[in-house]
RODOLO-828438 format. One record per residue (C-alpha): residue number from 1; residue in three letters; x, y, z. Coordinates in Angstrom, 3 decimals. Layout:
BEGIN
REC   k   r     east    north       up
REC NUM ALA        X        Y        Z
...
REM end
This chain:
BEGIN
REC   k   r     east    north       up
REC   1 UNK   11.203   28.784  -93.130
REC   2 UNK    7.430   29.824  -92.930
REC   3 UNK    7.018   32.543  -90.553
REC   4 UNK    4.262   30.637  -88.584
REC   5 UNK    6.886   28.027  -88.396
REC   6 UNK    9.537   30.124  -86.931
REC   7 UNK    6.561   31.484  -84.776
REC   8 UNK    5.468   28.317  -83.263
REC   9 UNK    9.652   26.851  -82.768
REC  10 UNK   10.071   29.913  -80.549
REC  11 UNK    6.960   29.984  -78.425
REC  12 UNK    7.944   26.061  -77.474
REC  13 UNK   11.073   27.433  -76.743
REC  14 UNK   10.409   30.511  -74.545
REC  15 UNK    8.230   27.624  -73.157
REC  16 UNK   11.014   25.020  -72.365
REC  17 UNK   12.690   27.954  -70.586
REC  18 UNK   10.487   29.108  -68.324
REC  19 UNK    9.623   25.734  -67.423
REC  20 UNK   13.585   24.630  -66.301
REC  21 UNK   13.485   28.327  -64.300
REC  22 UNK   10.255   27.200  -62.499
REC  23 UNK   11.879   27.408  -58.498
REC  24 UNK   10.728   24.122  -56.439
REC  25 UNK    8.858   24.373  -53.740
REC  26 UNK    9.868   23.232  -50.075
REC  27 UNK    8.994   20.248  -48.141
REC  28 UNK    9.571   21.620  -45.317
REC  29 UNK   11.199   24.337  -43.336
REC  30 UNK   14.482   24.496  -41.371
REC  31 UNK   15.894   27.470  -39.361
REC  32 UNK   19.042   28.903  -38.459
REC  33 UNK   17.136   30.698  -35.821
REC  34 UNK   16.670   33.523  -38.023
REC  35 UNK   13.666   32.109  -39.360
REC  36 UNK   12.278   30.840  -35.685
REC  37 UNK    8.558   31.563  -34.982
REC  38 UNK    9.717   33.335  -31.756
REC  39 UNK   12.627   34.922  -32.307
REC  40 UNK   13.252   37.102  -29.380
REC  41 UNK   12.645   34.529  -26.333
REC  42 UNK   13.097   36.206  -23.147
REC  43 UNK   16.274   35.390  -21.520
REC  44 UNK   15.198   34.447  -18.042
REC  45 UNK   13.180   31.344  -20.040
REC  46 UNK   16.299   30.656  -21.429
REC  47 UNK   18.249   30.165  -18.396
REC  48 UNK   15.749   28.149  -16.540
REC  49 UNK   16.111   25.973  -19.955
REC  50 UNK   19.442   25.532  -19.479
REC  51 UNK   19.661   25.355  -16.061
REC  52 UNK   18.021   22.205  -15.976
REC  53 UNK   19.652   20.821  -18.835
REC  54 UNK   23.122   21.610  -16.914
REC  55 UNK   21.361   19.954  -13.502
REC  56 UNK   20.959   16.598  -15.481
REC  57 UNK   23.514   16.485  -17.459
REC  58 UNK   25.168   16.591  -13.917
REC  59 UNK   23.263   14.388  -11.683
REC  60 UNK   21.614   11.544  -13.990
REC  61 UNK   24.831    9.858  -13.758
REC  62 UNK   24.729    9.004   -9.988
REC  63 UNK   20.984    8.123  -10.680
REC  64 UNK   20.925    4.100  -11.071
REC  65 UNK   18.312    1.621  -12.251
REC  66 UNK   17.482   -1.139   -9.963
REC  67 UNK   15.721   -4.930  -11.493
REC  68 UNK   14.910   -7.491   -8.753
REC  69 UNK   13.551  -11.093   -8.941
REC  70 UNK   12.046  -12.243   -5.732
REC  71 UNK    9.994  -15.429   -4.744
REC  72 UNK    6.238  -14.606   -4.124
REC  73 UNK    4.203  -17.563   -2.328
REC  74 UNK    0.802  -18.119   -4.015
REC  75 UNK   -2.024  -17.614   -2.949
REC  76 UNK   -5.036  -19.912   -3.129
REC  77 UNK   -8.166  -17.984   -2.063
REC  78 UNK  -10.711  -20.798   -3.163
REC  79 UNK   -9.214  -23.930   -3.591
REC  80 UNK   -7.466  -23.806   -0.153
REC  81 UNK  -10.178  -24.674    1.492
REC  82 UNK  -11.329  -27.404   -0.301
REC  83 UNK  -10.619  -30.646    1.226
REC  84 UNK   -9.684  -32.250   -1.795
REC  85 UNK   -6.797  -29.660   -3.117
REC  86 UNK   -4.651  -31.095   -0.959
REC  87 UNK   -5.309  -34.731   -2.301
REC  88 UNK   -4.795  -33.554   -5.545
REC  89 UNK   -1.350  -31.057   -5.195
REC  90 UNK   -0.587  -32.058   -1.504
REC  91 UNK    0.000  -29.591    1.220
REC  92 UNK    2.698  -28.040   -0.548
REC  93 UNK    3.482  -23.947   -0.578
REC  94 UNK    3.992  -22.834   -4.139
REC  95 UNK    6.009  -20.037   -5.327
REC  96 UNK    6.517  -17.719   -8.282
REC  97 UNK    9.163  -15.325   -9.639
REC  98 UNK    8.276  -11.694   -9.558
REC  99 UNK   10.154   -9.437  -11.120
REC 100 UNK   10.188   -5.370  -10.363
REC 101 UNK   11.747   -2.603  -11.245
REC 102 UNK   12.821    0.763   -9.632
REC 103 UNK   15.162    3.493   -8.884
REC 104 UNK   18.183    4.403   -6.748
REC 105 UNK   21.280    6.787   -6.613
REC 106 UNK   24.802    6.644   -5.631
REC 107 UNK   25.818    8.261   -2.912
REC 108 UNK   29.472    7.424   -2.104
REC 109 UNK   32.451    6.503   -4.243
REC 110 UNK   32.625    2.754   -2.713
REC 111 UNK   29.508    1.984   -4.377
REC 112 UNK   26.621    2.294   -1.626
REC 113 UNK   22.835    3.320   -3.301
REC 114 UNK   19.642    4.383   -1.647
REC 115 UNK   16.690    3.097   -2.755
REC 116 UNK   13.037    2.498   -1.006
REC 117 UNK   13.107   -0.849    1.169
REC 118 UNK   10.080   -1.844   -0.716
REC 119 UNK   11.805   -2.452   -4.055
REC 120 UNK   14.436   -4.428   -2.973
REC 121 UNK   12.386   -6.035    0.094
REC 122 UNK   12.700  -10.106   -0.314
REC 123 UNK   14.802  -10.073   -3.303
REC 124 UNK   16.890  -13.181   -4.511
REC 125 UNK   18.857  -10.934   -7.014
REC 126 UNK   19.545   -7.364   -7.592
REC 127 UNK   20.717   -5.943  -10.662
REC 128 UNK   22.059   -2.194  -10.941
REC 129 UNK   22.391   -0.306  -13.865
REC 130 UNK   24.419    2.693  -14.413
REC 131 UNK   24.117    5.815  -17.357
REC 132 UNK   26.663    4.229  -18.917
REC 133 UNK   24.614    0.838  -19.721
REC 134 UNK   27.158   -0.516  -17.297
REC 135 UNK   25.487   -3.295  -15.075
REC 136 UNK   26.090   -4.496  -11.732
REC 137 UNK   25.394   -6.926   -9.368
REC 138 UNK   23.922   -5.941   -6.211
REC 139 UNK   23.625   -7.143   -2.055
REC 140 UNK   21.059   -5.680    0.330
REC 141 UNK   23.223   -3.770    2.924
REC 142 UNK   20.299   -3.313    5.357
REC 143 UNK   16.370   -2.000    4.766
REC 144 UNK   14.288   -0.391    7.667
REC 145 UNK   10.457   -1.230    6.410
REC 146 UNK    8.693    1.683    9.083
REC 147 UNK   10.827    4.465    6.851
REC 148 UNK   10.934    2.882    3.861
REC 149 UNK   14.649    2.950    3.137
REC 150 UNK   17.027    0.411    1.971
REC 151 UNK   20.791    0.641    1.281
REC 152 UNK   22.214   -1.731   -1.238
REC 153 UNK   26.370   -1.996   -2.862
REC 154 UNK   27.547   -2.319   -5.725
REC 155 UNK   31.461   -3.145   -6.034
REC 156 UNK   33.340   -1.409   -9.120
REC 157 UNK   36.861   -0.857  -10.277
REC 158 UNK   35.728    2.388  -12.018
REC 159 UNK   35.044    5.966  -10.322
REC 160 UNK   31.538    6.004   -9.366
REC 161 UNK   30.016    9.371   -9.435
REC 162 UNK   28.145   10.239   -6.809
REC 163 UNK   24.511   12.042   -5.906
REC 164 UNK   24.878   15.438   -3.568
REC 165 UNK   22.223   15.402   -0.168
REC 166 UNK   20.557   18.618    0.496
REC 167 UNK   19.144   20.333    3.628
REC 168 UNK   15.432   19.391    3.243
REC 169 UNK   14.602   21.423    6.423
REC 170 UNK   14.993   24.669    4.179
REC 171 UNK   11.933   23.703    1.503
REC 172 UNK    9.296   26.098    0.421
REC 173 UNK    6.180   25.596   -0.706
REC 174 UNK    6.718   26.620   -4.666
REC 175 UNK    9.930   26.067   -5.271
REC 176 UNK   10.984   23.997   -7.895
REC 177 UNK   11.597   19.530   -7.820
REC 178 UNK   12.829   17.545  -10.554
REC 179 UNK   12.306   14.302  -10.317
REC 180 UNK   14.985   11.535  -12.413
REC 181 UNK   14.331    7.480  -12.547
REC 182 UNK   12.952    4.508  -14.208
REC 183 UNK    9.018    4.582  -14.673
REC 184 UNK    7.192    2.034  -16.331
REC 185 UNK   10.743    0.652  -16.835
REC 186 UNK   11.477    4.187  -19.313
REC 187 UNK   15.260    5.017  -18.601
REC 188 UNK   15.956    8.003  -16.926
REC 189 UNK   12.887    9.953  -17.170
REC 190 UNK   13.161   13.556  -16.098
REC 191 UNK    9.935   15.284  -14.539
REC 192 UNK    9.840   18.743  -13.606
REC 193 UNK    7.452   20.374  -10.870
REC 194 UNK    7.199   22.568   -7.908
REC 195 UNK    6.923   21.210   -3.986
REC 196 UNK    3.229   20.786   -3.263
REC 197 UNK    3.463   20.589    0.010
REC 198 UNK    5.485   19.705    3.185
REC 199 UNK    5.512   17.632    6.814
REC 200 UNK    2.592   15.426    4.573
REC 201 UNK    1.555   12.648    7.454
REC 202 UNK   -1.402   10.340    8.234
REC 203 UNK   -1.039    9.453    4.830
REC 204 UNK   -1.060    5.225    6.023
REC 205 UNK    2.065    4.554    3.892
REC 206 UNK    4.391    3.994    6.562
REC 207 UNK    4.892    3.765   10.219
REC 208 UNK    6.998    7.450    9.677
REC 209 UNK    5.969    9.500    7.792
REC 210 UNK    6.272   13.407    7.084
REC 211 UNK    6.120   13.541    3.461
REC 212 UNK    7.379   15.983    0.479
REC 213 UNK    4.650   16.398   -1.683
REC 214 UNK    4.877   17.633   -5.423
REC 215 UNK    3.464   17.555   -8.611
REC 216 UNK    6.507   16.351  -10.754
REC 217 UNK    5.585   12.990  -12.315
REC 218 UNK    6.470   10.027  -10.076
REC 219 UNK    4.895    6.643  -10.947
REC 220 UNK    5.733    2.724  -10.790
REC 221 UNK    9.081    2.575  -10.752
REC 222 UNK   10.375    6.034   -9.827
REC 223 UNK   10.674    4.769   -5.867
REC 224 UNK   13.656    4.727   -4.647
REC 225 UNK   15.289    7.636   -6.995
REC 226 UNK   15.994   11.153   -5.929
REC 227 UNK   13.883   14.868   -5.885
REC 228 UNK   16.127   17.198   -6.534
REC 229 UNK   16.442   21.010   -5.677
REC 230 UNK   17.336   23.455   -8.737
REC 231 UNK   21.170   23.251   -7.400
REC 232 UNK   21.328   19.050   -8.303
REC 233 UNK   21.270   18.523   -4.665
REC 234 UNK   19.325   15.771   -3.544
REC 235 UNK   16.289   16.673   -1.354
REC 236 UNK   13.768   13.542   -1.086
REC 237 UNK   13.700   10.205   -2.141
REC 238 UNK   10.523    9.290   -3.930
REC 239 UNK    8.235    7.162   -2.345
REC 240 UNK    4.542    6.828   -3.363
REC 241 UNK    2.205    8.169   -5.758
REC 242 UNK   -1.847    8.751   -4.988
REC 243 UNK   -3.276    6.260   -7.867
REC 244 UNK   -6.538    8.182   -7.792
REC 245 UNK   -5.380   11.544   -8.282
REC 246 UNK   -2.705   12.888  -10.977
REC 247 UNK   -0.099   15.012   -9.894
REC 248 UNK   -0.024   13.866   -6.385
REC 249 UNK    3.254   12.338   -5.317
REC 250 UNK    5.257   11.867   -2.545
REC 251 UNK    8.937   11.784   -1.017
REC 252 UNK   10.817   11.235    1.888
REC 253 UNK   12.531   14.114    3.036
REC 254 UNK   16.210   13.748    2.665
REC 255 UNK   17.160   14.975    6.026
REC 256 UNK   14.801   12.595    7.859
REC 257 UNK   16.912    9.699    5.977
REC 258 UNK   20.132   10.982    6.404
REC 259 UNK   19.909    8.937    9.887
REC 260 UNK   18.374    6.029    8.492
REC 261 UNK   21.240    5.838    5.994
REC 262 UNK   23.988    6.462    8.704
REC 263 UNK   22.620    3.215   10.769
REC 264 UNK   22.056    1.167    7.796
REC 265 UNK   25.427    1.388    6.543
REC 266 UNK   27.218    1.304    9.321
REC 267 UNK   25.621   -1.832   11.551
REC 268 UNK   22.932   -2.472    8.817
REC 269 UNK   20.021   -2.022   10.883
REC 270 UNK   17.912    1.305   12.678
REC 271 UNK   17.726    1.249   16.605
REC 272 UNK   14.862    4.300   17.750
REC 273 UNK   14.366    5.930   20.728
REC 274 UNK   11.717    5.080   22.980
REC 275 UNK    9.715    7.374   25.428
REC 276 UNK    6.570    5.450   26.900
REC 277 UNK    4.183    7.448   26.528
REC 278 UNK    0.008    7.032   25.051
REC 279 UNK   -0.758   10.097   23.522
REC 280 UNK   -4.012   11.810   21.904
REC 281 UNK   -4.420   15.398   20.007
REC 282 UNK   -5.191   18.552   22.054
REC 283 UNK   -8.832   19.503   20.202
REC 284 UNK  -10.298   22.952   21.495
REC 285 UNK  -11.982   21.719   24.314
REC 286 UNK   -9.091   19.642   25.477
REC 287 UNK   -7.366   23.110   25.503
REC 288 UNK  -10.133   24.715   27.087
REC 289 UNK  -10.241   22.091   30.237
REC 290 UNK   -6.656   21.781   30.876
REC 291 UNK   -6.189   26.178   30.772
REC 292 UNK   -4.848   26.078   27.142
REC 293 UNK   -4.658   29.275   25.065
REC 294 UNK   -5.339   27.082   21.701
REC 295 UNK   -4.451   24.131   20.454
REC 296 UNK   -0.979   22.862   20.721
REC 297 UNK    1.511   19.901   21.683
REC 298 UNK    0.062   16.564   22.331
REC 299 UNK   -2.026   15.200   25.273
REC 300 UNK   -0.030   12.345   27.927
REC 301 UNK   -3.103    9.446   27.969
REC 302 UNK   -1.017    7.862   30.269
REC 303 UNK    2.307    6.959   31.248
REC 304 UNK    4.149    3.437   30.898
REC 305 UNK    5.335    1.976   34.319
REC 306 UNK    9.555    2.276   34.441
REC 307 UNK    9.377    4.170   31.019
REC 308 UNK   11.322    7.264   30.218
REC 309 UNK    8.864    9.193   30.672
REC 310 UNK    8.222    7.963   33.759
REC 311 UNK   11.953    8.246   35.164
REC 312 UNK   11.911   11.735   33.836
REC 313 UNK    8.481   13.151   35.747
REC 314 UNK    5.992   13.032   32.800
REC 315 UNK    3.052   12.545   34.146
REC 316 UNK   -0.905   11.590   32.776
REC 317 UNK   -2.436   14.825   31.707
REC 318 UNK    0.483   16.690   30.922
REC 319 UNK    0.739   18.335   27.471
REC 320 UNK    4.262   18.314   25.699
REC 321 UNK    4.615   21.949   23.504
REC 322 UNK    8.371   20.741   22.992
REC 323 UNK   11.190   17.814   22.656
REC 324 UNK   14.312   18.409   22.036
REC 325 UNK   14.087   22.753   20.769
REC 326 UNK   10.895   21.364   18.052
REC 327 UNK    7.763   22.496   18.336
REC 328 UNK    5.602   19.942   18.471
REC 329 UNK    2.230   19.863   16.417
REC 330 UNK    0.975   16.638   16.440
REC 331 UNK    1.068   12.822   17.716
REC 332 UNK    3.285   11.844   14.238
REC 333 UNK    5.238   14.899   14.938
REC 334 UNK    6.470   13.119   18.527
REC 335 UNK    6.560    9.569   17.523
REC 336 UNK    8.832   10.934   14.692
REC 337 UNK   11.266   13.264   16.319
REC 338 UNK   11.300   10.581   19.609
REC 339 UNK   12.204    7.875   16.919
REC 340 UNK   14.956   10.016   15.524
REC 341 UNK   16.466   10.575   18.718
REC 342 UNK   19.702    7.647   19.600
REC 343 UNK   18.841    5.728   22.947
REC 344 UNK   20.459    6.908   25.797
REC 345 UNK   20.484   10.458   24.686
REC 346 UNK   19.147   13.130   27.153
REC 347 UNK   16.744   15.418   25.890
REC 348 UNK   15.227   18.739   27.367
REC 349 UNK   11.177   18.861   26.551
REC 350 UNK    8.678   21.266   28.142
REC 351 UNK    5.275   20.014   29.224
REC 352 UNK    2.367   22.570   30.123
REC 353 UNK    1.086   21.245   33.399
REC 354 UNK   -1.718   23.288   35.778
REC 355 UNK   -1.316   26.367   34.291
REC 356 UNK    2.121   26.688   33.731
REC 357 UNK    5.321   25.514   31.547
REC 358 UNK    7.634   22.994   33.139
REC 359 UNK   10.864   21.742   31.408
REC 360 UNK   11.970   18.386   32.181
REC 361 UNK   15.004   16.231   30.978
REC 362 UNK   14.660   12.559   29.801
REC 363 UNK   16.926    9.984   28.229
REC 364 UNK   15.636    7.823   25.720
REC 365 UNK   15.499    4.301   25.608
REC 366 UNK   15.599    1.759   22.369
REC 367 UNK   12.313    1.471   21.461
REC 368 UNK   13.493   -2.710   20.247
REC 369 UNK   14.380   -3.410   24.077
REC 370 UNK   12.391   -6.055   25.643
REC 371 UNK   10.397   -3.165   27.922
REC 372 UNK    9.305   -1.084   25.221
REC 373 UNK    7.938   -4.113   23.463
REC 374 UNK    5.955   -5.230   26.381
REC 375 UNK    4.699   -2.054   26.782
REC 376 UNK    4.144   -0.914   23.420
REC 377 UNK    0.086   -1.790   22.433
REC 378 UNK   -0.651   -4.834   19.481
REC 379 UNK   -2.939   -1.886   18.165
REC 380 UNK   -2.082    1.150   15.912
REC 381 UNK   -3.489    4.390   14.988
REC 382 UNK   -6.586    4.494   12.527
REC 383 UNK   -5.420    4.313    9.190
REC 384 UNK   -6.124    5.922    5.688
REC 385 UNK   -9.108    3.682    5.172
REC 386 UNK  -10.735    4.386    8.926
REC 387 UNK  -10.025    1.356   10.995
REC 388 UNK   -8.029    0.483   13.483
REC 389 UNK   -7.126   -3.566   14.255
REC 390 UNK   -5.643   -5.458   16.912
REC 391 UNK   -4.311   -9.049   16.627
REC 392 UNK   -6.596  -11.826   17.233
REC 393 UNK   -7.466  -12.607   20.724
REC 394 UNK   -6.321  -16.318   21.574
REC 395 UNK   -9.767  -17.525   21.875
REC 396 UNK  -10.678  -16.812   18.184
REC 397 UNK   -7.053  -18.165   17.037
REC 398 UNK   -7.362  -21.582   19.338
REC 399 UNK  -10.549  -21.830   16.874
REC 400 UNK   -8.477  -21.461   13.862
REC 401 UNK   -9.606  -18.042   12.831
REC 402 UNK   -7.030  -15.869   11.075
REC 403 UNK   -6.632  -12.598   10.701
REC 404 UNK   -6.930   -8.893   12.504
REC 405 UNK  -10.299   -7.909   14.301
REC 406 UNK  -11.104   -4.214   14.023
REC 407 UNK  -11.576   -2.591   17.074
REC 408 UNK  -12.571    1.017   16.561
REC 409 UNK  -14.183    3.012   12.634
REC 410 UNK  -13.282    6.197   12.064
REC 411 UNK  -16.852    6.988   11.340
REC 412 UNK  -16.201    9.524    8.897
REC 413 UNK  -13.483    6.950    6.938
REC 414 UNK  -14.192    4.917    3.639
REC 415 UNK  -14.586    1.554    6.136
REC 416 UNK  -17.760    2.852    7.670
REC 417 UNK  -18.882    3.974    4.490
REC 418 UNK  -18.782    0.897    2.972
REC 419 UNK  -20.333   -0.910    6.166
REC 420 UNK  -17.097   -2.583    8.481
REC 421 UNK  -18.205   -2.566   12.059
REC 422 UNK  -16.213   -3.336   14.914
REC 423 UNK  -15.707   -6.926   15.490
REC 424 UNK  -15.352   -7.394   12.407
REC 425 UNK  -12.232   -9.618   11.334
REC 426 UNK  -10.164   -9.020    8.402
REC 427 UNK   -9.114  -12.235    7.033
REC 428 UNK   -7.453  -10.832    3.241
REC 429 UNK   -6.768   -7.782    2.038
REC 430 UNK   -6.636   -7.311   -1.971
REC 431 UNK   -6.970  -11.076   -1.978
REC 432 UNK   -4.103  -11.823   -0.175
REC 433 UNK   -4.386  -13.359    3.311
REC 434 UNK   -3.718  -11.474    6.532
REC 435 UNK   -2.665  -13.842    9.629
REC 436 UNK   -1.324  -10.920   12.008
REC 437 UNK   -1.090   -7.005   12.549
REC 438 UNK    2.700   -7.071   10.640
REC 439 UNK    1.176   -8.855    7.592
REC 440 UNK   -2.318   -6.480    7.684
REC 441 UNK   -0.010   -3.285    7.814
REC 442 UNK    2.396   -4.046    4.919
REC 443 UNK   -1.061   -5.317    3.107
REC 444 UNK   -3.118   -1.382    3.456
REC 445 UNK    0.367    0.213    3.454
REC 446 UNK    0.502   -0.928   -0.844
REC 447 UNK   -3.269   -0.560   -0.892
REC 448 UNK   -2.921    3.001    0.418
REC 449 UNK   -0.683    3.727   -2.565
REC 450 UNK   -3.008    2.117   -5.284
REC 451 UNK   -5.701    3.685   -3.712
REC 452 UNK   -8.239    0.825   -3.258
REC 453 UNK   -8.288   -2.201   -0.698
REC 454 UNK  -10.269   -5.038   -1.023
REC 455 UNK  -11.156   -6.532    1.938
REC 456 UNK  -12.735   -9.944    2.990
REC 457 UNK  -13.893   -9.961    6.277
REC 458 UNK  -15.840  -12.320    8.651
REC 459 UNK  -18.931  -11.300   10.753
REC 460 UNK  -20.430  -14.367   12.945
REC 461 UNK  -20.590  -17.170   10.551
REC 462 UNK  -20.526  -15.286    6.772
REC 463 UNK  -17.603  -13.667    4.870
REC 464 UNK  -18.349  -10.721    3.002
REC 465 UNK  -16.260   -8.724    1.032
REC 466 UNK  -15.577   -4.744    1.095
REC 467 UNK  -14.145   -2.321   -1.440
REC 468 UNK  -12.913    0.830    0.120
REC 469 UNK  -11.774    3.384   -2.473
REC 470 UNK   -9.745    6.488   -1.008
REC 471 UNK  -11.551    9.831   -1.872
REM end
């Protein structure tokens, strides 16, 4: 063999070789932790981490999933007043199904589950699905629309496990609020947070309110499911989101449903204390003309004939500072803690009266009985938007006008913004029509949670519409 044959056979091998001891490179890189990016993360991070990975793991099992299908009647905003629509489909109602979802939790062994009144309100079937895919047929035990709450059952032969209540009353601003339940129909979504805010009112949502607010994610189909403390303990049920703002959502503080609950599941319905009383805030000069220091309790307007109040010595121009040991703030302050209180229960409050602190002892009466309804005014309080409506006087329904006419405009509101006036009559709200003050209220209690209202309203002879945005 030539030697620039042997030359050449071993260069082709030396380069065979080198070629089978080439190393491959990596796709990709996994760890054993020893090759983290971070290797030394500090342990307090760590704990947290786990700490809500334990509180999950924990409650999401007493966390349920809650389907409805309810009849909606349809409306007809332009055909309906066409003479010939009826000649054509007759003067029929029609209806169509609606399906929703939302969230609830479990909060005794036998199978009862809190949930907002609003997803369940006017259902024709419930469904209830547990962690365990497990689904269940569910019945309405009782709902109370002014707080929002609604107890429904489920009957199983299994252990149910079952969601711990907490003491809301001990909340800080800052501390932390998880937030478990079905939005956008996502199973068991966990959002994490801190609590906003507390004793959140005038918010026009519902007829009592004293919100939890936070910044853990709640949207469509969270309501009804549970805020939870950092010990799993259950310290709000989630209500209502702001649509125009992000972070911004609302719950109902556990310990101002704990009574709600008790009624509802024991004689499926919430009875409220009644005092019978018209009441107005104490501004500076208020304070100043009735000898004051500052600003405190709530002004007595005036005093119901054979109320309560009345059979206890309240008297017009008296200021209650106190009912019951609370402090009290503010008009939704009293309405709530009144409300709160059983009927027939004697209460201590102190009223400041020319010059000096008196303390006077009431009982309460049931703010359903035929008195308190007589006495109580068609009216309400302005609302988010900046009106306030009464029902129609019987003049203007005798001429087959429907609706609510607005009787005072918060002039620095949305409404006078956009241009309502007083005497104005709401006939439809977000295109669906208003015929009384119940319908008008449960119509700007959802628009007050999308954020928007559309309203059509008469004035004289034209209909005009209004869009009110919240700020």
């Amino acid at each position: 063999m030539s030697v620039r044959r042997f030359v050449c056979l071993l260069l082709l091998v030396l380069t065979a070789a080198s070629g089978c001891q080439k190393k491959e490179e990596k796709l990709y890189y996994e760890t054993g932790r020893a090759e983290a990016p971070v290797k030394n993360v500090p342990k307090d991070i760590l704990a947290t981490q786990q700490a809500f990975v334990e509180l999950v793991k924990n409650v999401n099992p007493a966390v349920v999933n809650i389907s409805t299908i309810s009849k909606k009647k349809l409306e007809q905003p332009f055909f309906e007043f066409s003479p010939l629509f009826d000649d054509f489909f007759g003067n029929r109602p029609r209806y169509r199904r609606e399906r929703s979802l939302g969230s609830g939790f479990i909060i005794n062994p036998e199978g009862y589950i809190v949930t907002n009144d609003h997803v369940v309100r006017d259902a024709e079937s419930i469904k209830v699905k547990l962690s365990n895919e497990t689904v269940y047929d569910g019945r309405v035990v009782g709902g109370d629309p002014k707080s929002d709450i609604a107890i429904i059952k489920i009957s199983s032969k299994e252990k149910l496990p079952v969601a711990v209540l907490g003491d809301s009353d001990k909340l800080q601003v800052g501390q932390w609020a998880i937030a478990i339940g079905n939005p956008f129909g996502l199973d068991r979504t966990v959002t994490v947070g801190v609590v906003s805010a507390t004793g959140r009112s005038n918010m026009g949502i519902e007829a009592y309110e004293d919100f939890i607010q936070t910044d853990a994610s709640i949207n469509p189909g969270n309501s009804g499911g549970p805020l939870l403390n950092v010990y799993g303990e259950v310290i709000g049920i989630n209500t209502a989101i702001v649509a125009a703002g992000q972070g911004i959502g609302f719950a109902i503080p556990i310990n101002m449903a704990k009574q709600v609950i008790t009624q509802l599941i024991t004689k499926g319905r919430v009875t409220r204390g009644w005092l019978g009383v018209s009441i107005q805030p104490v501004t500076e000069e208020l304070a100043r003309q009735f000898g004051l220091n500052r600003p405190r309790g709530v002004l007595v307007s005036d005093v119901m004939e054979g109320s309560p109040a009345a059979r206890g010595g309240i008297r017009q121009g008296d200021i209650i500072l106190t009912f019951a040991g609370k402090e009290i703030k503010d008009a939704r302050q009293l309405q709530r803690v009144v409300a709160d209180t059983p009927p027939g229960q004697k209460v201590a409050l102190a009223v400041f009266r020319e010059g000096r602190e008196v303390t006077l002892t009431i009982t309460t009466a049931n703010a359903d009985s035929s008195a308190a309804r007589q006495a109580r005014p068609e009216g309400g309080e302005v609302d988010s938007f900046g009106l306030m409506v009464e029902n129609l006087p019987r003049e203007l329904r005798q001429r087959g006008v429907t609706g609510v006419v607005v009787t005072d405009v918060d002039e620095d509101g949305v409404a006078a913004e956009a241009g309502i006036q007083r005497g104005d009559v709401v006939m439809a709200v977000n295109r669906k029509r208003v015929a009384n003050l119940n319908e008008y209220s449960r119509a700007m209690s959802d628009a007050a949670q999308r954020g928007m209202a559309l309203l059509l309203v008469r004035r004289d002879d034209a209909s005009i519409y209004f869009s009110l945005r919240l700020r």
